[in-house]
N, CA, C and O of each residue as an XYZ file, in Angstrom:
204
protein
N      16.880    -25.356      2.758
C      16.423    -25.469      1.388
C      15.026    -24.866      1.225
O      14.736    -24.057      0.344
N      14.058    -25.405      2.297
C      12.695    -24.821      2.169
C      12.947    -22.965      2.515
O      11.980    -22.268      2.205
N      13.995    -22.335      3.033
C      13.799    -21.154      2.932
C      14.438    -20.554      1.609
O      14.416    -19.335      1.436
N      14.835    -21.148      0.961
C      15.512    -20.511     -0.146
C      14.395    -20.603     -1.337
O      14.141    -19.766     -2.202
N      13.821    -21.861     -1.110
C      12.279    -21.660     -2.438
C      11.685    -20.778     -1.903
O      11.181    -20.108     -2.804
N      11.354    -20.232     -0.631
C      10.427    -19.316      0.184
C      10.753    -17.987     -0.352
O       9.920    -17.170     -0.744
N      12.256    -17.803     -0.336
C      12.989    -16.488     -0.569
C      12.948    -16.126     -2.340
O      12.947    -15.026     -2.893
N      12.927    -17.080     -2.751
C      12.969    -17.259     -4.675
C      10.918    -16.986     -4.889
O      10.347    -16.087     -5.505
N      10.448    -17.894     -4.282
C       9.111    -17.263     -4.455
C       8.389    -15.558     -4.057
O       7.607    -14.687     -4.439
N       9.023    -15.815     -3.375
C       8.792    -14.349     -2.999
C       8.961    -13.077     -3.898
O       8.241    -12.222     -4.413
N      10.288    -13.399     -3.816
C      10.569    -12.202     -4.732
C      10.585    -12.204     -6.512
O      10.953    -11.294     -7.255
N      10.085    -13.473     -6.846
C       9.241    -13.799     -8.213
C       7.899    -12.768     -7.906
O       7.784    -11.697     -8.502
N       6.927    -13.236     -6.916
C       5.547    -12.278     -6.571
C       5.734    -11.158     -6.373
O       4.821    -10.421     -6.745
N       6.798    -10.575     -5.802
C       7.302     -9.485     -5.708
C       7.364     -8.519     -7.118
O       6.640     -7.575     -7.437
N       8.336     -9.038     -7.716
C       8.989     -8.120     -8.777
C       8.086     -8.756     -9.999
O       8.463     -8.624    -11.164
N       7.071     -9.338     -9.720
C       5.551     -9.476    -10.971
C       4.752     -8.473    -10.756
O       4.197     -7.806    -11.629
N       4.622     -8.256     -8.944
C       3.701     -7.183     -8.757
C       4.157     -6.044     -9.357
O       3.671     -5.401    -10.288
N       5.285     -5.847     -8.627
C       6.096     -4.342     -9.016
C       6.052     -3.920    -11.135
O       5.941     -2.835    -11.706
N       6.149     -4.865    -11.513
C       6.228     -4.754    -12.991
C       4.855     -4.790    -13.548
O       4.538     -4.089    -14.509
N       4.033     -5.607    -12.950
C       2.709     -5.153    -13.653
C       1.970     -4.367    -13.348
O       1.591     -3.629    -14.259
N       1.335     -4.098    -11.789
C       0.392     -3.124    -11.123
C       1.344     -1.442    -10.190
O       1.010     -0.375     -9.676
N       2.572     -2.205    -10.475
C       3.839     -0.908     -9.480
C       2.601     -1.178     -8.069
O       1.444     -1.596     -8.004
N       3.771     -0.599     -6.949
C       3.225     -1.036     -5.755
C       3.534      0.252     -4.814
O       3.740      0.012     -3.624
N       3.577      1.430     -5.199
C       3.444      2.615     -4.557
C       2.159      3.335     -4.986
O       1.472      3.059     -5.970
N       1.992      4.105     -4.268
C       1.066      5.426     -4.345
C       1.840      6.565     -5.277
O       3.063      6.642     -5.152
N       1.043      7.605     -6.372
C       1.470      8.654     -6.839
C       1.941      9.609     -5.516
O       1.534      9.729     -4.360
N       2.664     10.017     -6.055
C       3.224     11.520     -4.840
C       1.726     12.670     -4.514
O       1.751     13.274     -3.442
N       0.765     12.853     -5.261
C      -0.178     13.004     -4.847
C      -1.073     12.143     -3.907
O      -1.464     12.580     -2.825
N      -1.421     10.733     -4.432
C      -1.893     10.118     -3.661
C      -1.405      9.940     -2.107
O      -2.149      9.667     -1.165
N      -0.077     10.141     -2.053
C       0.772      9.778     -0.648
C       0.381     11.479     -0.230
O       0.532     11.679      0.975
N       0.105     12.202     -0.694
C      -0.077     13.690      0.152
C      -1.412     13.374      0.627
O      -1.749     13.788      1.736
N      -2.055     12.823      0.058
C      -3.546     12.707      0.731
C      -4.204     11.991      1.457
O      -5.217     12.105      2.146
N      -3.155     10.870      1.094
C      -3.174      9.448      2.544
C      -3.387      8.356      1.647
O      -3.566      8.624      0.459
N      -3.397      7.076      2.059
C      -3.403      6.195      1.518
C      -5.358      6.062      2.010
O      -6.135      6.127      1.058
N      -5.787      5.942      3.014
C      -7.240      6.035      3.464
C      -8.347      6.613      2.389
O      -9.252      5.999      1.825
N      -7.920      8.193      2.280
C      -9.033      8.311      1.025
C      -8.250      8.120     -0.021
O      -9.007      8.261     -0.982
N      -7.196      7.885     -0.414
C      -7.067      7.558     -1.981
C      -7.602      6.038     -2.201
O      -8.102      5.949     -3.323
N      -7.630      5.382     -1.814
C      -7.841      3.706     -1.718
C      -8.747      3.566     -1.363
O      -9.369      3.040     -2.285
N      -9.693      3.739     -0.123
C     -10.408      3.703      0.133
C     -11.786      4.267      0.434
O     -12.746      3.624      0.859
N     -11.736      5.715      0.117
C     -12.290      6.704      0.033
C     -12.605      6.973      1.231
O     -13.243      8.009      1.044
N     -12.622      6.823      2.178
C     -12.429      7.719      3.450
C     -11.593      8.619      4.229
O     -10.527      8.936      3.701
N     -11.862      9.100      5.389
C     -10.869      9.849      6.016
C     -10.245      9.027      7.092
O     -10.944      8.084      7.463
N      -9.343      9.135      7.549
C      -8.312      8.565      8.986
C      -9.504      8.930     10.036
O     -10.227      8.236     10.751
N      -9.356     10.649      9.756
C      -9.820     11.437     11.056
C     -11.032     11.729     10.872
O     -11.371     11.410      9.732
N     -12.118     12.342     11.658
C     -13.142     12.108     11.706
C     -13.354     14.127     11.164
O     -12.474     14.921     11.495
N     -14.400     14.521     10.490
C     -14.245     15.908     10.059
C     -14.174     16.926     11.232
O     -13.421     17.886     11.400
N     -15.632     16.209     12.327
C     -15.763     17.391     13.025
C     -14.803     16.682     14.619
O     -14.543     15.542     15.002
N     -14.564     17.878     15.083
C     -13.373     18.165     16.522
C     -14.787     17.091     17.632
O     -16.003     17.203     17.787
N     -13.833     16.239     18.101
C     -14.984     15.677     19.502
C     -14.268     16.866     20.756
O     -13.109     17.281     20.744
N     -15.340     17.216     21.758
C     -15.198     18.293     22.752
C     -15.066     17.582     23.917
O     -15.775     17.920     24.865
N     -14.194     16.535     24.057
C     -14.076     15.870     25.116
C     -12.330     16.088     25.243
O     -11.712     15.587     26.182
């Protein structure tokens, strides 16, 4: 029983998120990474380490 309120809550938070804020990245944003679109940084670092 306690997993079925678990499973009903969930996907209430779920499909609120999805309908109010959507919960993907633009197809641009996903070309550029989720790192600098969100967060404004890079993954990788600019310059090559020589090791």
């Amino acid at each position: 029983m306690g997993v079925g309120w678990a499973l009903l809550g969930g996907l209430l938070v779920y499909g609120t998120l999805k309908a109010v804020i959507g919960l993907r990245l633009s197809q641009e944003e996903e070309y550029e990474g989720a790192d600098l679109s969100i967060h404004r940084i890079r993954a990788t670092p600019e310059r090559e380490s020589s090791w």
